[in-house]
C-alpha positions as CSV (number, residue, x, y, z in Angstrom):
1,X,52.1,11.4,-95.9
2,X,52.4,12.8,-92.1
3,X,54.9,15.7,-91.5
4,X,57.9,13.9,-89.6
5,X,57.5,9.9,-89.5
6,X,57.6,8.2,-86.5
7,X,61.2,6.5,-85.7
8,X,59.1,3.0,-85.3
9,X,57.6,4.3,-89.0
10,X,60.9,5.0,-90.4
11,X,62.9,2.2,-89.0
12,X,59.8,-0.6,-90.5
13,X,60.3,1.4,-94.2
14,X,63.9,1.0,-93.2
15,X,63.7,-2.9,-92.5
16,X,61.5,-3.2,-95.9
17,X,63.8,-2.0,-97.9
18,X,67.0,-4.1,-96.2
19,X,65.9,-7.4,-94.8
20,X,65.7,-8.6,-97.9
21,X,69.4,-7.8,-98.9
22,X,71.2,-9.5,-95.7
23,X,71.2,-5.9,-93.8
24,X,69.7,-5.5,-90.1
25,X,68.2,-1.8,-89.1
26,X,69.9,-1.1,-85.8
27,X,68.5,2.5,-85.2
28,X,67.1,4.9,-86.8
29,X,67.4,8.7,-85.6
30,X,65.7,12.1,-87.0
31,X,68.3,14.7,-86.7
32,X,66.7,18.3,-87.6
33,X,69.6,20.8,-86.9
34,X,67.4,23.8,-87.8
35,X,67.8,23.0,-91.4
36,X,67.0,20.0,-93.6
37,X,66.0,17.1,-91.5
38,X,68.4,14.4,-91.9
39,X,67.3,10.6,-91.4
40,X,70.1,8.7,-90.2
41,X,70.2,4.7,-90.7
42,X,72.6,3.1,-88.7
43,X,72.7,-0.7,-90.4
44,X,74.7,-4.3,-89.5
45,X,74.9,-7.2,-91.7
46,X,72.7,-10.0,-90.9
47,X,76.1,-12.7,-91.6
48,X,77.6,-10.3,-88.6
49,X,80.7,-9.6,-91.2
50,X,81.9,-5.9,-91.3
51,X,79.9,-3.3,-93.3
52,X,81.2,-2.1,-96.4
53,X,81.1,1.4,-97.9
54,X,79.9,-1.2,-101.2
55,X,77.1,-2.1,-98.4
56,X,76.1,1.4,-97.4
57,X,75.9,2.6,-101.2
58,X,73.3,-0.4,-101.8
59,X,71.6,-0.1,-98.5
60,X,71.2,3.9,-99.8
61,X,70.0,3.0,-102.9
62,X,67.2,0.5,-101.9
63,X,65.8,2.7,-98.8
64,X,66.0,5.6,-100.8
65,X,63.6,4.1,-103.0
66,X,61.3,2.7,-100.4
67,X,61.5,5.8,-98.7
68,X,60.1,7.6,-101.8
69,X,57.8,5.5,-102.4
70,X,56.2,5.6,-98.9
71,X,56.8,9.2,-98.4
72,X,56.6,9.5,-94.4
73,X,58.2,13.4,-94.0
74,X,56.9,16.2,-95.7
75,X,58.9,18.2,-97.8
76,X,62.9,17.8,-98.2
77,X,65.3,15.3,-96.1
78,X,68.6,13.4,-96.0
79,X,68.7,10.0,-95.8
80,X,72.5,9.1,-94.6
81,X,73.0,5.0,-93.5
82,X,76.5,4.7,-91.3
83,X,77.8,1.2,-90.0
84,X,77.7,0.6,-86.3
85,X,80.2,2.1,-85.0
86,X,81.8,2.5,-81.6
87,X,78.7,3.8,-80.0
88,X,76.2,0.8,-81.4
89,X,73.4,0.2,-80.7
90,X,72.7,-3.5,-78.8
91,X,69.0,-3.9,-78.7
92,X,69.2,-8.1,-79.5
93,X,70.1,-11.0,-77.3
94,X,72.8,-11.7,-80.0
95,X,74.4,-8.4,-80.0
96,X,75.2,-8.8,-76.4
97,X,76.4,-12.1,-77.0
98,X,78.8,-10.6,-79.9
99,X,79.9,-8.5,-77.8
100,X,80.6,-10.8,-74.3
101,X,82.9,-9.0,-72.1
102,X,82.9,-5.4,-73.5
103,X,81.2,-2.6,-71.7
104,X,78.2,-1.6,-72.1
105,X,76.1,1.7,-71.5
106,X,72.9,0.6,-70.1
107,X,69.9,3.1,-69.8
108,X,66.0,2.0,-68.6
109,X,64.0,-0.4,-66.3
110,X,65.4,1.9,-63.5
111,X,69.4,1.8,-64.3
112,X,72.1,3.3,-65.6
113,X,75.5,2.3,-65.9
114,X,78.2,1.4,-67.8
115,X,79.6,-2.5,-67.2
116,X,81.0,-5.9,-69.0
117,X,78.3,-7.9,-70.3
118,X,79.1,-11.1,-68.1
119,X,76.2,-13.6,-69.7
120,X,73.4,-14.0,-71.9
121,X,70.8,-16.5,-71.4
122,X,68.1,-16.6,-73.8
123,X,66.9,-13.1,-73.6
124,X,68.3,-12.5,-70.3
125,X,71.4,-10.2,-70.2
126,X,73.7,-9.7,-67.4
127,X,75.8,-7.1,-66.3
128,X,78.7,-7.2,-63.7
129,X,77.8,-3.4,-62.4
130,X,80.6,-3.0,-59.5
131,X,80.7,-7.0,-58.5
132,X,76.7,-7.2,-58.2
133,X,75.5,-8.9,-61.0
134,X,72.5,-7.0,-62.5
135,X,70.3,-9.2,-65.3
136,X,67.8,-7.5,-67.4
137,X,65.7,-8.8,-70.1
138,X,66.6,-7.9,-73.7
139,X,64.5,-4.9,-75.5
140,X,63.4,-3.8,-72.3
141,X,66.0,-1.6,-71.9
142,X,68.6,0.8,-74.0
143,X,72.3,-0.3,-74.4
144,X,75.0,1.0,-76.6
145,X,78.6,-0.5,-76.3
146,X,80.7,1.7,-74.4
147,X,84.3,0.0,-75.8
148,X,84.9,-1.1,-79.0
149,X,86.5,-4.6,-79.5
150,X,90.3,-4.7,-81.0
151,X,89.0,-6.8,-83.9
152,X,85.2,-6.8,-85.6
153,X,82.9,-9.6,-83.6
C-alpha cells in the first residue's frame, strides 16, 4: 500500500476490474479537495452503446472490490465512476473516429487548439486548425471533445 496511487496505478486496477465486463477506463483523476480524496472513474462501453446508470452501479461494484483488494491510497477515499460526458476524454484512434467532425480540444506535442477532427488514418489524427491541416499521432497527445454530438456516436 503507497499513500496516493499513481493515476497509471489506479487506472490498470481500474481496467482489471472492468475489461472483463464490456467497460473501457477512459481517465482516471484524483480529486483531493482538502477533504477525503475522491477517485473519479470516468468509463465507456466497449460495444460504444450509451452508459447506463445500471452500468455505473456494476462498474462501482466490481472496482470497488478490486480497489479493496489492491489497496493503492492510504486511509479513506471515494470511488465515484461517471459516463463520458461532454468533456470526454479521446485518447484512442477510434474515439476520434466516433467522433469525425466534432471539435476537439487538443493539448501536447507543442499545440493547443480547439478544431474538427477532419481524418483518422490508422493512428494518425488530423485536425483542420484554421484551414491548415495539423495531423498528430494518437496517445501522443491530450484531446477531450470540445462539442457534444446531437445524438450518442
Amino acid at each position: 500500500m503507497n499513500n496516493n496511487g499513481s493515476n497509471n496505478q489506479l487506472e490498470q486496477i481500474a481496467q482489471t476490474a472492468l475489461t472483463p465486463m464490456g467497460f473501457e477506463v477512459l481517465e482516471v483523476q484524483v480529486q483531493n479537495l482538502g477533504g477525503q480524496p475522491i477517485v473519479l472513474v470516468r468509463i465507456d462501453r466497449l460495444d460504444e452503446q450509451p452508459v447506463t446508470v445500471d452500468d455505473l452501479t456494476k462498474a462501482s461494484r466490481a472496482a470497488e472490490a478490486e480497489f479493496d483488494r489492491v489497496d493503492p491510497i492510504a486511509g479513506e477515499y471515494r470511488l465515484e465512476f461517471e459516463s463520458p460526458g461532454a468533456k470526454r476524454p479521446l485518447t484512442r484512434a477510434r474515439h476520434f473516429e466516433r467522433m469525425l467532425g466534432l471539435k476537439a480540444r487538443v493539448r501536447g506535442e507543442g499545440q493547443a487548439f480547439t478544431a474538427p477532427i477532419t481524418a483518422v488514418d490508422g493512428e494518425l489524427i488530423s485536425f483542420d486548425v484554421a484551414g491548415e491541416r495539423i495531423t498528430l499521432r494518437a496517445g501522443s497527445f491530450q484531446a477531450n471533445l470540445a462539442e457534444f454530438p446531437d445524438r450518442h456516436r
